[in-house]
C-alpha positions as CSV (number, residue, x, y, z in Angstrom):
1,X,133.6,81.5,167.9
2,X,130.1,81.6,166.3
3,X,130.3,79.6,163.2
4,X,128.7,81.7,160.7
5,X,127.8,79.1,157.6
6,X,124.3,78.9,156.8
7,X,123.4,75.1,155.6
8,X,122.0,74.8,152.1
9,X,118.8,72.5,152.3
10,X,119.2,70.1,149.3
11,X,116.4,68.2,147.5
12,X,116.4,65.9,144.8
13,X,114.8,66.7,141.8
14,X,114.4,62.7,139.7
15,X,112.0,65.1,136.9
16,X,111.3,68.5,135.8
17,X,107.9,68.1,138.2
18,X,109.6,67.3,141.5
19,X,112.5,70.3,140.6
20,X,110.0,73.2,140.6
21,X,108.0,71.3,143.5
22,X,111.5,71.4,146.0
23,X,111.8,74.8,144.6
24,X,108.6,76.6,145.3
25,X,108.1,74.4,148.9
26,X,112.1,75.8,150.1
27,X,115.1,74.0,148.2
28,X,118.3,76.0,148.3
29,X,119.2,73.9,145.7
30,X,118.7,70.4,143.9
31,X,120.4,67.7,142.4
32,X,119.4,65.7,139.3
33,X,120.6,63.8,136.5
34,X,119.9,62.3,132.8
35,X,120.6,58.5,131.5
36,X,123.1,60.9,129.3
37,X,125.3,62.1,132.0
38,X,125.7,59.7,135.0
39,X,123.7,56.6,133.4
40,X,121.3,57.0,136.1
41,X,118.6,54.6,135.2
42,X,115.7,55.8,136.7
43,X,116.2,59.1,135.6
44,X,113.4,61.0,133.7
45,X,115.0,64.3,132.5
46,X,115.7,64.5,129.1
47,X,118.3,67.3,127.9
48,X,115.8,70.3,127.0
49,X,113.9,69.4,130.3
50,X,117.3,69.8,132.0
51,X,118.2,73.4,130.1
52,X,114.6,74.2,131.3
53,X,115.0,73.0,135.0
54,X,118.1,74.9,135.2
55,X,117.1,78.6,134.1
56,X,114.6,77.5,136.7
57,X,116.4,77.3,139.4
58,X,118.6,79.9,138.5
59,X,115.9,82.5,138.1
60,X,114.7,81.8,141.1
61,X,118.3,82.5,142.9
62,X,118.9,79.1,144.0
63,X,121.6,76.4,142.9
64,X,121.4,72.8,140.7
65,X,123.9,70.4,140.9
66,X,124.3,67.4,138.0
67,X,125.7,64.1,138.3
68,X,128.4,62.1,136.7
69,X,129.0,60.0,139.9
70,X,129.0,56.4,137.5
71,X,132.1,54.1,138.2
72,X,133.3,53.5,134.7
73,X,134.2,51.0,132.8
74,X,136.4,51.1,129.5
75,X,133.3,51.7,127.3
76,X,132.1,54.6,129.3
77,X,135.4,56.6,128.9
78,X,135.2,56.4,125.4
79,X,131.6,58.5,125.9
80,X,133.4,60.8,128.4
81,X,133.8,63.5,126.2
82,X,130.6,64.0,125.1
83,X,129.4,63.9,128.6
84,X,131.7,67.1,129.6
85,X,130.7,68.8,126.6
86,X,127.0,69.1,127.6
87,X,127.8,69.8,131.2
88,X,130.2,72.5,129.7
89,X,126.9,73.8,127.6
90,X,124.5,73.5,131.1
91,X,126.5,75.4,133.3
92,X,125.3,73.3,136.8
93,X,126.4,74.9,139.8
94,X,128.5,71.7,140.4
95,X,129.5,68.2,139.2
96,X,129.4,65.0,141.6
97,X,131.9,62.8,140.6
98,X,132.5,59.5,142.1
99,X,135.2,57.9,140.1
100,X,138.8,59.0,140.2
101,X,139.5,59.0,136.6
102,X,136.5,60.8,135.9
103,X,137.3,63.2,138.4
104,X,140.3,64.1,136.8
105,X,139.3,64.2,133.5
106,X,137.0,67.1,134.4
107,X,140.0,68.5,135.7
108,X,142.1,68.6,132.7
109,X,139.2,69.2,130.1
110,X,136.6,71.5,131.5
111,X,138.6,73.1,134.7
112,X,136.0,76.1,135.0
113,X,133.4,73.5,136.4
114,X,133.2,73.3,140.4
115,X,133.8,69.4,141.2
116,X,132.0,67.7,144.0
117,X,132.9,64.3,145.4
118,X,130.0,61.7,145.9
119,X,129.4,59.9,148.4
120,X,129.9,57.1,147.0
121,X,133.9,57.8,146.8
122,X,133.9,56.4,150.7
123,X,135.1,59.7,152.7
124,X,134.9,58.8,155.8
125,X,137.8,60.5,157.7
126,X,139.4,64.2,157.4
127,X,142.4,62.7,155.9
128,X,140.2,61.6,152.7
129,X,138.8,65.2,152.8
130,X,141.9,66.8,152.3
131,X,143.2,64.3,149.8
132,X,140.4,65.3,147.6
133,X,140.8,68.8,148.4
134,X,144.3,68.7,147.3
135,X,142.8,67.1,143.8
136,X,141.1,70.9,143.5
137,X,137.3,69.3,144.9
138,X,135.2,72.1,146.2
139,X,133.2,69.8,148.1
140,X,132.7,66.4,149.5
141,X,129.7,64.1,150.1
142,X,130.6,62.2,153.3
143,X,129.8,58.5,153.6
144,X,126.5,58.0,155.6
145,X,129.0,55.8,157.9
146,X,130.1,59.3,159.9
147,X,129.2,59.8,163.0
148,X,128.5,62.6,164.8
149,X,131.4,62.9,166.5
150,X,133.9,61.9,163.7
151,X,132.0,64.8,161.7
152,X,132.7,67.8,164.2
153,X,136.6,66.5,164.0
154,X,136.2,66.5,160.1
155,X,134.6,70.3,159.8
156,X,137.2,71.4,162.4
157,X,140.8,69.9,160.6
158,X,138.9,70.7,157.0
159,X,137.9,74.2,157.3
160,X,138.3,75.4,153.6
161,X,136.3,72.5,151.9
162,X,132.6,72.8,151.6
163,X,131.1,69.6,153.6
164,X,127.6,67.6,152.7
165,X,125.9,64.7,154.5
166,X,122.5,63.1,154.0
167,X,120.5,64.3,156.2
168,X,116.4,62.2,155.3
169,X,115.9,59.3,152.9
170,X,116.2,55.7,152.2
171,X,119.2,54.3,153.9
172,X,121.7,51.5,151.8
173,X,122.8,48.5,153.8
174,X,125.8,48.2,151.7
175,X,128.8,50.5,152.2
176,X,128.0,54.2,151.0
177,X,125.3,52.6,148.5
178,X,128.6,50.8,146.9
179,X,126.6,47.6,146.9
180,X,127.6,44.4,144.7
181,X,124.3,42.1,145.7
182,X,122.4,43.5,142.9
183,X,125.0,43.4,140.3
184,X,125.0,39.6,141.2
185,X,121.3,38.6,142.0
186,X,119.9,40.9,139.4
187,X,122.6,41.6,136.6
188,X,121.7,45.4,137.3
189,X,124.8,47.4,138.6
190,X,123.8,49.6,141.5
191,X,126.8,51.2,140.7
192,X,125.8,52.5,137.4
193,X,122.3,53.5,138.7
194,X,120.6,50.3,138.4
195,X,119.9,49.2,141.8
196,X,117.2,46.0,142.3
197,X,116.8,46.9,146.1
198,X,117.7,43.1,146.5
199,X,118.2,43.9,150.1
200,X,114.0,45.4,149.8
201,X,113.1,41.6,149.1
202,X,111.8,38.7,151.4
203,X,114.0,35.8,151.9
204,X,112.5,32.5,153.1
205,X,113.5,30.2,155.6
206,X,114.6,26.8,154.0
207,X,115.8,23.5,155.4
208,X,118.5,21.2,153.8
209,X,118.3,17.6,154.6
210,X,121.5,14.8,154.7
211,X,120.0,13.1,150.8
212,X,120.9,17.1,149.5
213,X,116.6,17.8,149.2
214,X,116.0,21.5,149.8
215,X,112.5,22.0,151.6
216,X,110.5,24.6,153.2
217,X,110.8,25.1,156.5
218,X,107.1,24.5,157.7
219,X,105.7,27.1,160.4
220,X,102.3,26.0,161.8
221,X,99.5,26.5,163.8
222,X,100.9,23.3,166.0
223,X,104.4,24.2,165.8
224,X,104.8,28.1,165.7
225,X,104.6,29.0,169.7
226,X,107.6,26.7,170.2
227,X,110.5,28.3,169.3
228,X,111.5,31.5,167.7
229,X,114.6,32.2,165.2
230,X,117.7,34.0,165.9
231,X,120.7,35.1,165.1
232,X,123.6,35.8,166.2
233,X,125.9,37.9,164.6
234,X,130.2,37.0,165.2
235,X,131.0,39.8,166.8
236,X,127.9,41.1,168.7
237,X,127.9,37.8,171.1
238,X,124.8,37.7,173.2
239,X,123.3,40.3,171.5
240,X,120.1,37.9,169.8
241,X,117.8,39.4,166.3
242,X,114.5,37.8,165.9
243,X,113.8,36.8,162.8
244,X,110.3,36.7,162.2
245,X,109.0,34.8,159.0
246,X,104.7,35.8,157.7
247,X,102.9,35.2,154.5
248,X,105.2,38.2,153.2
249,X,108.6,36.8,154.3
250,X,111.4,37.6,156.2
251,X,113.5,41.2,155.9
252,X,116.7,41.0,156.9
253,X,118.6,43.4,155.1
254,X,116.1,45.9,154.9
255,X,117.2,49.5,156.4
256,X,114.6,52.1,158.5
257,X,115.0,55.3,156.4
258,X,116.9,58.1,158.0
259,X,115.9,60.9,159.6
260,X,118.0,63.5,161.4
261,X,115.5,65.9,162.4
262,X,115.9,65.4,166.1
263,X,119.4,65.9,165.4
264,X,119.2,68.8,163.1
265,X,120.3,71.6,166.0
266,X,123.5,69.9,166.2
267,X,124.3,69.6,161.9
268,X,123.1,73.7,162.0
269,X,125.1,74.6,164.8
270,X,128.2,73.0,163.2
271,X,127.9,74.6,160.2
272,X,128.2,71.6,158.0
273,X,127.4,73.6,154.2
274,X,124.9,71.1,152.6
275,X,122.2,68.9,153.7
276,X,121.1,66.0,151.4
277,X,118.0,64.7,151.1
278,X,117.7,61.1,149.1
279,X,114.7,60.7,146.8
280,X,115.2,61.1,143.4
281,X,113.0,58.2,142.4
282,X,110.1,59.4,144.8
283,X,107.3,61.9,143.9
284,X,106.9,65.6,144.2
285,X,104.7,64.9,147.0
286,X,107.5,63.3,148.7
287,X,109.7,66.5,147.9
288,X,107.0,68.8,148.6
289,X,106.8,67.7,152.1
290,X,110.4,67.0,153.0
291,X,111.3,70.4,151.5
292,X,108.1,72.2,154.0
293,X,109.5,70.8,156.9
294,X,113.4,70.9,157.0
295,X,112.8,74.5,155.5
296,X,110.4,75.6,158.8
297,X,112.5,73.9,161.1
298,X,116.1,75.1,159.9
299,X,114.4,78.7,160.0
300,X,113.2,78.7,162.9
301,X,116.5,77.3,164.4
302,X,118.5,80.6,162.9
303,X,115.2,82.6,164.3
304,X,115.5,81.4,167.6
305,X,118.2,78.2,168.3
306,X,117.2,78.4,172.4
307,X,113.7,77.2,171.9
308,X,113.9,75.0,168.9
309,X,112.3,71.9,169.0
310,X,112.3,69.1,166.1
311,X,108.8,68.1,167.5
312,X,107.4,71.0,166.0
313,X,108.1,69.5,162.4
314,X,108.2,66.1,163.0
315,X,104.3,65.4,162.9
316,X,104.7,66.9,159.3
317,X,107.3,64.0,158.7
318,X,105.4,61.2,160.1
319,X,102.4,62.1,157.0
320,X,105.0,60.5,154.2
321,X,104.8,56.7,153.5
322,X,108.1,55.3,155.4
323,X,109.4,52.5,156.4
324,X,109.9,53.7,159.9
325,X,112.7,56.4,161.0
326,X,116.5,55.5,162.1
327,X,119.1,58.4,162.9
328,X,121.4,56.2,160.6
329,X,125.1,56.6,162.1
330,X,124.6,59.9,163.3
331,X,125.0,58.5,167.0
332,X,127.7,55.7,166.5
333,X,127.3,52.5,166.6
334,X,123.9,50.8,164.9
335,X,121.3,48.9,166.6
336,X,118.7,46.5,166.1
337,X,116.2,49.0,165.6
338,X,117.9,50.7,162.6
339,X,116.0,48.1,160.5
340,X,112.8,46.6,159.9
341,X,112.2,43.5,160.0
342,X,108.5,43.4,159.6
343,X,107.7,44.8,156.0
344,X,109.7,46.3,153.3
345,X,107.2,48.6,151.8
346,X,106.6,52.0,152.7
347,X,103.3,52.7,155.1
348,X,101.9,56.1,156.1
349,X,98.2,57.8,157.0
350,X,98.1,60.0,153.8
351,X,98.0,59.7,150.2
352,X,99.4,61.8,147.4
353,X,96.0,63.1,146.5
354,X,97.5,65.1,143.4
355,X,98.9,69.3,142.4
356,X,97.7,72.1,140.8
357,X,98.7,71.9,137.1
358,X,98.0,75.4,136.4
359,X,95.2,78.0,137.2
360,X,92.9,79.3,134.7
361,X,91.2,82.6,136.0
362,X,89.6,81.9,139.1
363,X,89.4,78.2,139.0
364,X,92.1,75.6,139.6
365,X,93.5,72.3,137.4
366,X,94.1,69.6,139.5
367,X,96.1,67.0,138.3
368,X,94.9,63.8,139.9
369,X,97.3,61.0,141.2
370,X,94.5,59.3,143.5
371,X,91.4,57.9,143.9
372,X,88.7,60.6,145.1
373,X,84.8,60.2,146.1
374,X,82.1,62.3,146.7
375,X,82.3,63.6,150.2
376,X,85.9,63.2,150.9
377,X,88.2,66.3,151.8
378,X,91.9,66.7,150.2
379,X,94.3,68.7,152.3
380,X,96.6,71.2,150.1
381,X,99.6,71.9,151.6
382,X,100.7,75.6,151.1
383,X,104.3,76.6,151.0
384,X,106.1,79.1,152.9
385,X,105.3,77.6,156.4
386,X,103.0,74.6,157.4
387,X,99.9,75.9,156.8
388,X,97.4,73.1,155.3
389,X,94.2,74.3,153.5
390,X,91.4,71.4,153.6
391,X,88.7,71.3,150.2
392,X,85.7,68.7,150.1
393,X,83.9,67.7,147.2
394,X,80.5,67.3,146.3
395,X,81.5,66.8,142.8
396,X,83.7,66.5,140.1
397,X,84.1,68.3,137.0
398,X,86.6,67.2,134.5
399,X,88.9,70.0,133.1
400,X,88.4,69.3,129.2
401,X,85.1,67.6,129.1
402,X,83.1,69.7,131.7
403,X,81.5,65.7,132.8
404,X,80.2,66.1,136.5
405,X,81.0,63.0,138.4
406,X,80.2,61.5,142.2
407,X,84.1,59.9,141.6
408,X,87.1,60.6,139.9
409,X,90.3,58.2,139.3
410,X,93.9,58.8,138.6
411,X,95.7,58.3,135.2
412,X,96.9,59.3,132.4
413,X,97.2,63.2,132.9
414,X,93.7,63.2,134.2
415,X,92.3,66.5,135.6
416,X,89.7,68.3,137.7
417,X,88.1,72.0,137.8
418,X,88.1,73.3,141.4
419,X,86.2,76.4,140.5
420,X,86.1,79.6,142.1
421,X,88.6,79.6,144.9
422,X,90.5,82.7,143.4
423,X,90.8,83.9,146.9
424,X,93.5,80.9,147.6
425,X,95.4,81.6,144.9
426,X,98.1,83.4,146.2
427,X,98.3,80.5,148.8
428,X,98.2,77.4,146.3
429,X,100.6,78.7,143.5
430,X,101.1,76.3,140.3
431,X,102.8,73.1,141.7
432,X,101.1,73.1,145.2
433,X,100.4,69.0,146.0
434,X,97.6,67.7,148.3
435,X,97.2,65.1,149.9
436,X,93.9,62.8,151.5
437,X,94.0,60.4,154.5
438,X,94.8,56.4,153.9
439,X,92.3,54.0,155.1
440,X,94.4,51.4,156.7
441,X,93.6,48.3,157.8
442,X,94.2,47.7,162.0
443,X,97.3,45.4,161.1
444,X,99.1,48.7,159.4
445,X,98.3,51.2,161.8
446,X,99.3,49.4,164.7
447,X,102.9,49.1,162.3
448,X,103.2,52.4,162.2
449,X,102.2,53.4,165.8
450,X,105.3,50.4,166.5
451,X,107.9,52.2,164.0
452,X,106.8,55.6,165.6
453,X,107.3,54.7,169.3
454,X,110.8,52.7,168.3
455,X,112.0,56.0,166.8
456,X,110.9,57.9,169.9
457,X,113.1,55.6,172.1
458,X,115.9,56.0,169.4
459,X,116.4,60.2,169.6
């Protein structure tokens, strides 16, 4: 039988900014959050902002999801009611909920609202579905632990309960993001939103001597083509990681960031209901993009599914800083190449160049959030499709003082005055980013060309 679900592409939305950017560039719907309602610390909504991004989303037909996914602790209960009140005033489209207790305490006290399980409640098995489903959830946020495989067995025993998985974003190397090294290394919960990305960090090699002296482990010029560390992990016998130590450190914990484009034809034809995107911390650019290419490709799959190809979008993908690309769990069991073990930031051959604040008769107001010269282009990415529309300057004028510079730098709200391009602005609404290439130095590059060709041999 045909399955007959259409999957809802879903985009985070950390600000008011990055909500109408996944909206106009092809959310279905978002997810967000304030400090107020799941203690998400990184959060930038404040409660009008929230009241504004939802008529938003609403008058533009698509859906908003709000989060109360904190595990709590005595103190928070006591706040619990005032949480449920305000999401009783919002009206979100849904509630993720992590904890039990909080779970049912929407239950009993403000039944109207739809309850959806977080992922970081665990479910990894069918079983765990229909628990929750028997506790009145309308949907669950599978563990990013599920396979492929143990997915198609968990939409076909759990028919009548709306599924979501991540589908793009930063991976967790603890269990479903239900991590305890931060809370210890730190004193910041990741639990309650407050995540140090501990695993992000370089760990040196040290050596302990017989007196009890801790030293550095010295790697030189004379001694460096000798020997190389491994390790060996218990139940993997045989199966050797290089550790590699530079000037920056040694990553041993840090993830590849998932991407399941290749894989996307399968999720689609399954009909799994939601698919997640991670980001809330990132920028609109970030959303911008992710939002452009998942919405083109899942398109064109219902279009045409025989002659989809994720190549088609992946390019797009590739422009966003990364850390390289995994497929997560998706295929079963992990390998080496799921991490990264040569840097923990994020690389990629574009900037976010800056949006379009607003238009003012035939001229635009660019918001800058880069450094731009005299002679460089900036690439605007119009939604709807993956058209890009490339601008170079000769000049810059600034929006409120009408200076003409050869250079222009980011901060503090700071604007431009694109003049006269009224015939691109049905293309470039309010919101559209841009972006400009990254000068990298050879070292990078050849990092990226390495994370490209390891995903390649990967899907």
């Amino acid at each position: 039988m045909t399955n007959t679900i259409k999957s809802e592409l879903l985009l985070p939305a950390g600000d008011l900014i990055k909500l109408k950017t996944a909206i106009l560039y092809g959310a279905d719907a978002v997810y967000a959050g304030t400090p107020d309602l799941c203690l998400r610390a990184q959060s930038k909504f404040t409660l009008d902002e929230l009241k504004e991004g939802i008529e938003f989303v609403h008058s533009h037909g698509k859906k908003i999801y709000l989060t109360l996914n904190l595990y709590t602790h005595n103190r928070d209960v006591e706040k619990l009611p005032t949480f449920v009140e305000t999401l009783r005033e919002l009206k979100p489209d849904g509630v993720l909920i992590a904890d039990p207790g909080v779970f049912l305490y929407l239950k009993e006290n403000a039944p109207e609202l739809k309850r959806f399980v977080s992922t970081q409640a665990n479910i990894c098995s069918y079983q765990t579905v229909k628990f929750w489903e028997d506790q009145g959830a309308e949907l669950c946020v599978l563990g990013r632990e599920v396979s492929f495989e143990e997915l198609k067995e968990i939409r076909e025993k759990c028919p009548n309960t709306k599924i979501e998985i991540f589908m793009h974003g930063a991976m967790c190397m603890s269990y479903s993001g239900r991590c305890l090294i931060s809370n210890y290394l730190a004193d910041r919960s990741a639990n309650q939103g407050k995540c140090a990305h501990c695993c992000r960090w370089s760990y040196k090699l040290k050596v302990k001597l017989k007196d009890g002296t801790v030293k550095d482990l010295d790697i030189n010029e004379h001694n460096k083509d000798l020997f190389e560390y491994l390790i060996e992990e218990e139940f993997r016998p045989g199966e050797f990681i290089e550790i590699e130590e530079d000037e920056r450190g040694s990553y041993i914990m840090n993830s590849k960031d998932l991407c399941l484009l290749p894989r996307l034809d399968e999720l689609l034809s399954l009909g799994i209901d939601s698919l997640k995107v991670e980001g809330r911390n990132k920028t609109e650019y970030y959303a911008g993009v992710v939002a452009r290419a998942y919405r083109k490709a899942i398109d064109d799959y219902y279009n045409n599914p025989s002659s989809w190809d994720y190549k088609n979008y992946m390019d797009e993908l590739n422009t966003l800083q990364n850390r390289g690309y995994c497929l997560g769990f998706h295929d079963g069991r992990l390998t080496a190449l799921a991490q990264n073990y040569e840097y923990t930031r994020t690389l990629g051959e574009w900037l976010f160049a800056g949006s379009i604040k607003e238009w003012q008769g035939d001229d635009a107001i660019f918001e800058l959030r880069n450094y731009i010269e005299k002679g460089e282009w900036i690439e605007f990415l119009a939604p709807g499709g993956l058209e890009n529309i490339r601008l170079e300057f000769e000049n810059f004028e600034d929006a409120f003082t009408a200076e003409i510079t050869d250079k222009v730098s980011a901060g503090q709200g700071k604007t431009i005055r694109i003049k006269n391009i009224s015939h691109l602005k049905d293309k470039l609404p309010q919101y559209t980013i841009a972006r400009k290439p990254a000068k990298l130095v050879e070292q990078n590059q050849k990092m990226l060309d390495n994370k490209k060709e390891e995903f390649s041999k990967l899907v």
